[in-house]
C-alpha positions in Angstrom: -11.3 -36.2 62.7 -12.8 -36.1 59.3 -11.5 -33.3 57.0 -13.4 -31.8 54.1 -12.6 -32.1 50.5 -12.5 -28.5 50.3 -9.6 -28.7 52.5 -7.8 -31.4 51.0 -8.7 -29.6 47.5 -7.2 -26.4 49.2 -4.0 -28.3 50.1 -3.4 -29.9 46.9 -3.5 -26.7 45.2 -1.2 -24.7 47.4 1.4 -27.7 46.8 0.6 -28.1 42.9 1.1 -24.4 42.6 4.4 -23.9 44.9 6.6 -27.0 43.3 4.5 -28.4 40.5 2.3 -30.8 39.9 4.2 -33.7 38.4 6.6 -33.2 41.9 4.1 -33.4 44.3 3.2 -37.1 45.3 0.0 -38.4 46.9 1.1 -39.3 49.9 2.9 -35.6 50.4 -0.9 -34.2 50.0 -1.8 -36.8 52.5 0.4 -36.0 55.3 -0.3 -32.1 54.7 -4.2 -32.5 54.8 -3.6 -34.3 57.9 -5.1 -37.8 56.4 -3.7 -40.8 55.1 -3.2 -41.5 51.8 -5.6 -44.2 51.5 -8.4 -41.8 52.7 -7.2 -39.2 50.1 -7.7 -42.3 47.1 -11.2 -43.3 48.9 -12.2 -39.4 48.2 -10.1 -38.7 45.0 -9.1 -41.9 43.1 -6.3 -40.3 41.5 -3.9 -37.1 41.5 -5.5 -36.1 38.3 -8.7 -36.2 39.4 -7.8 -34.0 42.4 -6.5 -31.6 39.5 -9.5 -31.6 37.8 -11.6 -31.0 41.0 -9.5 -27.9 41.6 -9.9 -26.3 38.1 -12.9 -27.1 37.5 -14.8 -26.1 41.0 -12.7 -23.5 41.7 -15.0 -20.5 40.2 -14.4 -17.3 39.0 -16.0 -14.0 41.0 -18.7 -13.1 38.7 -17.5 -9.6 37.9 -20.0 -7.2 38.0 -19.9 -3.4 38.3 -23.2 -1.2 37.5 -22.7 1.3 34.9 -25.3 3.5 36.2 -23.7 4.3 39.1 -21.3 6.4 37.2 -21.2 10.0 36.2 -18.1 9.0 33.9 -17.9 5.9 31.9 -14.3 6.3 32.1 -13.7 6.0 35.6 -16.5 3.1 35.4 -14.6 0.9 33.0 -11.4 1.9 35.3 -12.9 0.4 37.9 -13.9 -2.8 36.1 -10.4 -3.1 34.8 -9.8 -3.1 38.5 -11.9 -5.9 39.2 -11.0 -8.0 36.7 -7.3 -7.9 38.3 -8.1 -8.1 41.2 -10.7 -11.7 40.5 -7.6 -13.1 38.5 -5.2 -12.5 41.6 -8.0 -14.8 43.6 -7.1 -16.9 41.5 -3.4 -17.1 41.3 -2.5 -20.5 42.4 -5.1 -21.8 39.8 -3.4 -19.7 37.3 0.4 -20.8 38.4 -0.9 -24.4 38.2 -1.7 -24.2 34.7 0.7 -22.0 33.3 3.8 -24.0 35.1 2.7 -27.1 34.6 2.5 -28.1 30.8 2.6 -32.0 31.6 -0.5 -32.0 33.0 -2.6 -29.9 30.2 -4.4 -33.0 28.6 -7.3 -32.7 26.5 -10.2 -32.7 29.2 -8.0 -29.9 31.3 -7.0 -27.8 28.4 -11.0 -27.6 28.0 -11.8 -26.9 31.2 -9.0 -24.2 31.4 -10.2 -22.8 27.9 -13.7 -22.4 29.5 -12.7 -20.5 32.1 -10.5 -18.0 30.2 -13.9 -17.8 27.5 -15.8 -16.6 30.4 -13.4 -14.0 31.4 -13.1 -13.0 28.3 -16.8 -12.6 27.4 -17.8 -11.0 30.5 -15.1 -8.4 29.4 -17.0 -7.9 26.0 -20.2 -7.9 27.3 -19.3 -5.0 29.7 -17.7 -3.3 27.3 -20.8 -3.4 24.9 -23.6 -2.2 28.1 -21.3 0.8 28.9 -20.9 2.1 25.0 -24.8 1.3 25.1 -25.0 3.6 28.0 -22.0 6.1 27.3 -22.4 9.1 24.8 -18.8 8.2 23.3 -18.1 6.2 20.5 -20.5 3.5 19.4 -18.7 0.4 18.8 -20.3 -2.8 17.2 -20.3 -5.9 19.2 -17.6 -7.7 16.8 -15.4 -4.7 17.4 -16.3 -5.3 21.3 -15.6 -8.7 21.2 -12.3 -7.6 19.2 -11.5 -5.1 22.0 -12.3 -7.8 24.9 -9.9 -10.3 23.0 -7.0 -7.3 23.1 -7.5 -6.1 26.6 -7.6 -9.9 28.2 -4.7 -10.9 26.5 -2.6 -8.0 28.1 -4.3 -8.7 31.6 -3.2 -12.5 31.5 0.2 -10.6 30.0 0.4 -8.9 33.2 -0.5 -11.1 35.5 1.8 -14.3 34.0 5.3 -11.8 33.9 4.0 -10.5 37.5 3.0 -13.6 39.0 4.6 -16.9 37.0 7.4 -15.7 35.7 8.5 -12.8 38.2 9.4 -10.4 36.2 10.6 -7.1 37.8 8.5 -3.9 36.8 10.5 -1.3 35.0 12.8 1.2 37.0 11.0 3.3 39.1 7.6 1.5 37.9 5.1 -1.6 39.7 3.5 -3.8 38.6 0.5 -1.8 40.2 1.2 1.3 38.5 1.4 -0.7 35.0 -1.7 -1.8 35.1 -3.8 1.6 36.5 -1.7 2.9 33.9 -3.2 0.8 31.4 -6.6 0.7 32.9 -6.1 4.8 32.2 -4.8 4.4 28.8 -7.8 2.5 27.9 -10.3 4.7 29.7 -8.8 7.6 27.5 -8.8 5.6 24.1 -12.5 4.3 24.7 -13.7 7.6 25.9 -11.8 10.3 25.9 -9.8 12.2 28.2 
């Protein structure tokens, strides 16, 4: 039976993400993909390079939500907000991999990880800047944009990492959930108004 990499790229990401990468062995990605673990070296030469494969093909959802299919530019960069969260919880075990597992950040994989956080981050600006563009509220510059993008990612990943990595309980009576519509609300308010 021959097995995908795909699937053997699936499996070593579900292990690297439950127990880390430097305690997962070869042969323990082997037996789980259901292949020996001189098949898995024929395919991948090395663990690392399985790593690399994961990061680096695993791609973001293109977030895209059309602005003019909104009364309110509010509720439309609500809704984004929404999106955003919900492609970066897609992507969770990605994210636990590289958060949890600092041995493993070299120079090539700390720029492959950069690039993907870039992109997130610039989509974020550039949505931000087509909605002002199309909104009658303020008019922000795009340094101010990209300013904005920078401050809203950085809470979402701060979200995400005490939700997800670290498992940090929501306040009393709060969830995680209700943190971030609340923030998504926040936002909508101090970018256009209640």
């Amino acid at each position: 039976m021959r097995i995908a990499d795909d699937d053997i790229l699936s499996v070593a990401m579900s292990l690297f993400a439950e127990k880390g990468y430097a305690s997962v062995s070869t042969k323990e990605i082997a037996q789980k993909a259901g292949i020996t673990e001189m098949t898995l070296f024929r395919k991948f030469h090395t663990k690392r390079e399985l790593l690399i494969r994961i990061i680096s093909t695993q791609r973001r959802n293109e977030i895209w939500i059309d602005p003019t299919k909104y009364a309110d530019p509010g509720e439309c960069f609500k809704d984004y907000i929404r999106a955003i969260l919900d492609a970066t919880e897609s992507e969770k075990e990605i994210s636990r991999i590289i958060l949890t597992s600092p041995e493993v950040l070299d120079r090539d994989i700390l720029e492959i990880a950069r690039k993907r956080l870039d992109s997130l981050q610039e989509n974020i600006g550039s949505f931000i800047m087509r909605l002002m563009m199309q909104s009658d509220g303020p008019a922000y510059s795009k340094a101010e944009c990209e300013r904005l993008a920078f401050h809203i990612f950085a809470q979402l990943i701060g979200f995400y990492y005490l939700d997800n990595v670290a498992g940090v309980a929501a306040p009393p009576g709060m969830s995680w959930e209700a943190l971030r519509e609340d923030f998504a609300e926040r936002l909508r308010r101090v970018l256009f108004g209640v």
